[in-house]
C-alpha positions as CSV (number, residue, x, y, z in Angstrom):
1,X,0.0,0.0,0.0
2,X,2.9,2.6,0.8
3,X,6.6,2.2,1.6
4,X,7.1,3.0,5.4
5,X,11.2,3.5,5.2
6,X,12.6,2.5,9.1
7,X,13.3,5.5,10.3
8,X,17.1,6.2,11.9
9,X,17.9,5.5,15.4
10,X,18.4,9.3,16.4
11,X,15.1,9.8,15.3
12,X,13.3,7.1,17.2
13,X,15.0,8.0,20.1
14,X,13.8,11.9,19.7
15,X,9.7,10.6,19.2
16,X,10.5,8.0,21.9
17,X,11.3,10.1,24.3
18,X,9.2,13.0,23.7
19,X,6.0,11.1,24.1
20,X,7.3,9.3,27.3
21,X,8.5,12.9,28.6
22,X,5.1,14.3,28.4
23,X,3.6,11.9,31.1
24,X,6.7,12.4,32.9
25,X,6.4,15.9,33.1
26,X,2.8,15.6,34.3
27,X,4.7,13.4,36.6
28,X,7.3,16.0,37.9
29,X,4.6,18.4,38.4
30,X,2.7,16.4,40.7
31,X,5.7,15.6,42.7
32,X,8.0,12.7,41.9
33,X,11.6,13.5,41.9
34,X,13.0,14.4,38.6
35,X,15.8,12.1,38.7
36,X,12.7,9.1,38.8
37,X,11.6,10.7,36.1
38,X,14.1,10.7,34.1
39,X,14.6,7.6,34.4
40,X,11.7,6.3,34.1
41,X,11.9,8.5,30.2
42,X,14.7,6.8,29.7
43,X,13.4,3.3,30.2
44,X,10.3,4.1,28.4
45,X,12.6,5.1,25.5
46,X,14.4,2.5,25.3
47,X,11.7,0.1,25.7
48,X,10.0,1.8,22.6
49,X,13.0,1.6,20.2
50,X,13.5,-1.8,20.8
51,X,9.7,-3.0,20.2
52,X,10.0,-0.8,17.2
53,X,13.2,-2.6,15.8
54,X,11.6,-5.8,16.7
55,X,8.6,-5.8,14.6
């Protein structure tokens, strides 16, 4: 139907963690610590550029 080229790993990374820094902003805001949180982006991150190279 249409070519979907994979897309580089900078850029995964960039979309990855943008959408798992919006919830943890809300996150920070409401009190965790932002060293939690950035952690937690991190992992959320990572876990989404994996799943993405696997399938």
């Amino acid at each position: 139907m249409y070519n979907n080229p994979k897309s580089g790993l900078v850029g995964e990374a960039v979309v990855a963690a943008a959408g798992a820094g919006v919830a943890t902003t809300f996150a920070v805001a409401r009190g965790q610590s932002p060293s939690v949180g950035l952690g937690i982006t991190a992992f959320a991150a990572i876990a989404a550029i994996v799943i993405n190279r696997l399938f």
